[in-house]
N, C-alpha and C positions, 0 to 999 in steps of 0.2 A: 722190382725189375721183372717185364714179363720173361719169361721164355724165348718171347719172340724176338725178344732184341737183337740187332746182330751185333756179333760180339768180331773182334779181328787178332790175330796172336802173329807175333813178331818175335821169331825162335826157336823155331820146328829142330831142336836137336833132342839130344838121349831126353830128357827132360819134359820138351814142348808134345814132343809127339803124344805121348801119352795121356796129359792135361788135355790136347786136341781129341783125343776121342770120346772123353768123359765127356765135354762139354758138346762136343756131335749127338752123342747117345743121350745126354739133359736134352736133348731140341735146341740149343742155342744155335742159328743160323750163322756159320762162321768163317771167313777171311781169313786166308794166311801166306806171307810174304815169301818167296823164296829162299828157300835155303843152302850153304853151298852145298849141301848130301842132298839131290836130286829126291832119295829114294822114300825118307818120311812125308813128303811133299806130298808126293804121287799117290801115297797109302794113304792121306787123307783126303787128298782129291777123290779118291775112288769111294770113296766112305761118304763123301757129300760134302767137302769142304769148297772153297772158291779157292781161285788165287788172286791173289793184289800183283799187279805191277810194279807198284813204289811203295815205301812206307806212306807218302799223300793219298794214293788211290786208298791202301787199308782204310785209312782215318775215316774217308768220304764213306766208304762201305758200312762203315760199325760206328756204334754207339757207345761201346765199351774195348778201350788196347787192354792186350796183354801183351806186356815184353817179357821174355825168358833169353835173355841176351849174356853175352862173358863177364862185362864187367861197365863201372860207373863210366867210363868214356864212350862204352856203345852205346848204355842209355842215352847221354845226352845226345850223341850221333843221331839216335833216330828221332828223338824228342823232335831233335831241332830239321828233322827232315820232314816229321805231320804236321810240323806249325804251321805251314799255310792252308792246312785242309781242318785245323782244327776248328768247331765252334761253341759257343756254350752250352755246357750241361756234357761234355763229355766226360768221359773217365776215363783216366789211362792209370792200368795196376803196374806195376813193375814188381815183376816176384825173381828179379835177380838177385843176388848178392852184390850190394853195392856198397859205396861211400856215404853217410848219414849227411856230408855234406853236400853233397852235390846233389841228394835226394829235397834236400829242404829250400836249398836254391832253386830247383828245376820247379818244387811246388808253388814256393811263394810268384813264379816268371808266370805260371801258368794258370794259377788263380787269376790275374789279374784279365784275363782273357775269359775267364769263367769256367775253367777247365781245373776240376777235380784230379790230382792224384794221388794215390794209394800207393804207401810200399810194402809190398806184399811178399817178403821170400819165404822161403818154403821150410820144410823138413823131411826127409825121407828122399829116395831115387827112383830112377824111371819103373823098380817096379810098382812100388806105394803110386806115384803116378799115373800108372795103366789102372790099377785098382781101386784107384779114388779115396786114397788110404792115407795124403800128407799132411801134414799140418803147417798152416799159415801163421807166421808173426807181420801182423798187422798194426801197418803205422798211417794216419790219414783223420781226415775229420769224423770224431764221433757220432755225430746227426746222419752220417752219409752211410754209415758201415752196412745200416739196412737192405741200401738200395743195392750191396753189390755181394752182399750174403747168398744168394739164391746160386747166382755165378759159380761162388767160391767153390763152394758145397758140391760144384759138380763134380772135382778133382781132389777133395781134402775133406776128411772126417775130422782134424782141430781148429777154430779157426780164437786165434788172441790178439786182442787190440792191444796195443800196447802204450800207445796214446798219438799224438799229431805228429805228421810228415816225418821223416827220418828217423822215429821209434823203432818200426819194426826193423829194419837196416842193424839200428845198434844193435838190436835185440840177436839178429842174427849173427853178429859179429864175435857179439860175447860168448853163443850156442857155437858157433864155427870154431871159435881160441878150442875150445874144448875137446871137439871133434879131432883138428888137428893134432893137438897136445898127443891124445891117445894115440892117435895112428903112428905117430912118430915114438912113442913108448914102447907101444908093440912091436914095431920094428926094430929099435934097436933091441928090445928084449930077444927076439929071435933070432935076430941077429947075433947077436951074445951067443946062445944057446946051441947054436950050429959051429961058430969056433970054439966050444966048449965041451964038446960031444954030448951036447944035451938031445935025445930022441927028441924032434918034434913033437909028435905023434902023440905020444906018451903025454909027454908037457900040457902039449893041448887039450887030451882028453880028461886030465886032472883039472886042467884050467875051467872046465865048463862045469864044475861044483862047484867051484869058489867064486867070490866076489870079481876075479877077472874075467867073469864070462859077460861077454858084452854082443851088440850087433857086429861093431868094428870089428873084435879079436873073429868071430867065425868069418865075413867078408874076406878078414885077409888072410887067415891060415884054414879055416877047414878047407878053404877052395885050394890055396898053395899045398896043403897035401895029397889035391888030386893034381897036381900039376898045372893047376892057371892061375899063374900070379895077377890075373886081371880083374879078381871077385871084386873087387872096389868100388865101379864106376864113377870114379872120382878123380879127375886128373892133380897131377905134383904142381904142376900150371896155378891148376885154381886154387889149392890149397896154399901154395904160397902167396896169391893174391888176395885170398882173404887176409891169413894173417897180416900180409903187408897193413890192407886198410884197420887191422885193429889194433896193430904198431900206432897208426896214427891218432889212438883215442889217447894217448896217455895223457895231455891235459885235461883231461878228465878225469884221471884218476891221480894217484899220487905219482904218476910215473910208470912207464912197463915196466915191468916186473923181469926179475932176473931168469925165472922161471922161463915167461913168453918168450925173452932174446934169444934164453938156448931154444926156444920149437925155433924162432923164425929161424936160426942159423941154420938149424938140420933143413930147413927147403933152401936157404939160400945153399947151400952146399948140393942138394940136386939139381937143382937150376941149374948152377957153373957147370955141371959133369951132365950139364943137356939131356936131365930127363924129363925136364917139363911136360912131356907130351905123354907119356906116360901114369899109369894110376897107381895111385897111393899105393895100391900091395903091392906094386912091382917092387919098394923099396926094401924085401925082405928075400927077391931074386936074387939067387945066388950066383947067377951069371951077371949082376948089373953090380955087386958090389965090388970096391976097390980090392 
């Protein structure tokens, strides 16, 4: 893939903005859709980005989509909105966190058009993102991964195949159970420890010699002991939307596991008490608990 190609991204949030300037500063010549935060738009417009019109105009523009979208119904939403500007030899990555099925359906609809897709979600948040620092679970045809390596590389120091359409998806879903698992350990652990008269402070500064010292446990308490429960940037939203979609792999396995029921309940249980919109650490604010 030259440099020169132009590339188009569908997603400019916490996320997208920062993929878009690694891939501004690589030279890739680059399209990007509006977004409802006016303000990353604009900071890439200034930077030398284009704007598209429609997810069609995008398509026509680039040679290569990125979506960075919420979830498996906005992929196929915009899917199904560049399919009349799509032609063959395109590619379209989708580095969302989605459904493995809806990822292998959309491939196999869009193959037949001659239209490559990759699912490509990530690792790390919008700082690893500015820094060019995440790592990619990649799912897609192996013969192709060459052609969109150069791309990847502008925003991600890891990049793992994992094998054809809807791989990297699982891959991420099984990485995601984990993620969540912890946040929700942490928090009820802190939780505990504050109606216990456990020092925080104390707690955590022991915790970061031992095996509990992790990226999650600082994100969500060394910042909560400066007073912003928002070190996360991770919404309750999408964490329980992941898990949702890895509830639904249990035929694949022997069944979810007793373990996974109680994470999804602790998000289902923020959901109800409408904290969705909020980020994972806020779940250890002491003003949000019951």
């Amino acid at each position: 893939m030259s440099d020169q190609q132009p590339a188009g991204f569908v997603g400019v949030g916490q996320m997208g903005e920062g993929m878009c300037q690694r891939l501004l500063q690589a030279g890739f010549p680059l399209s990007v859709l509006a977004h409802r935060n006016r303000a990353p738009v604009e900071r890439l417009l200034a930077q030398g980005a284009r704007e598209a019109a429609s997810a069609a105009a995008l398509a026509q523009a680039s040679s290569v989509i990125i979506l960075c979208v919420s979830n498996a119904e906005a992929v196929a939403r915009t899917v199904e909105a560049m399919r009349p500007a799509l032609r063959q030899g395109h590619i379209i990555i989708d580095t969302s966190t989605s459904d493995p099925e809806v990822t292998r359906r959309l491939a196999g609809e869009l193959a037949s058009d001659g239209v490559t897709l990759f699912d490509a979600p990530l690792t790390g948040g919008p700082v690893q993102a500015a820094a060019g620092e995440l790592g990619v679970l990649l799912g897609g045809p192996a013969d192709a991964v060459a052609q969109i390596e150069p791309l990847l590389r502008a925003f991600a120091r890891r990049i793992e195949h994992f094998g054809p359409a809807g791989a990297g998806h699982l891959a991420k879903l099984v990485n995601n159970y984990l993620v969540c698992g912890m946040v929700a350990l942490i928090a009820d652990t802190y939780n505990a420890a504050r109606d216990l008269g456990v020092d925080w402070a104390k707690l955590y500064s022991v915790m970061q010699q031992g095996s509990n010292n992790s990226p999650a446990l600082q994100r969500i308490v060394a910042n909560a002991l400066e007073g912003n429960f928002d070190g996360y940037r991770f919404s309750i939203a999408n964490a329980h939307k992941d898990m949702a979609y890895y509830m639904r792999l249990g035929d694949g396995l022997s069944g979810p596991s007793e373990l996974a029921a109680a994470v999804m309940e602790e998000y289902d249980d923020a959901i109800a008490r409408g904290l969705g919109d909020n980020m994972v650490s806020r779940l250890i604010d002491p003003s949000l608990q019951d």
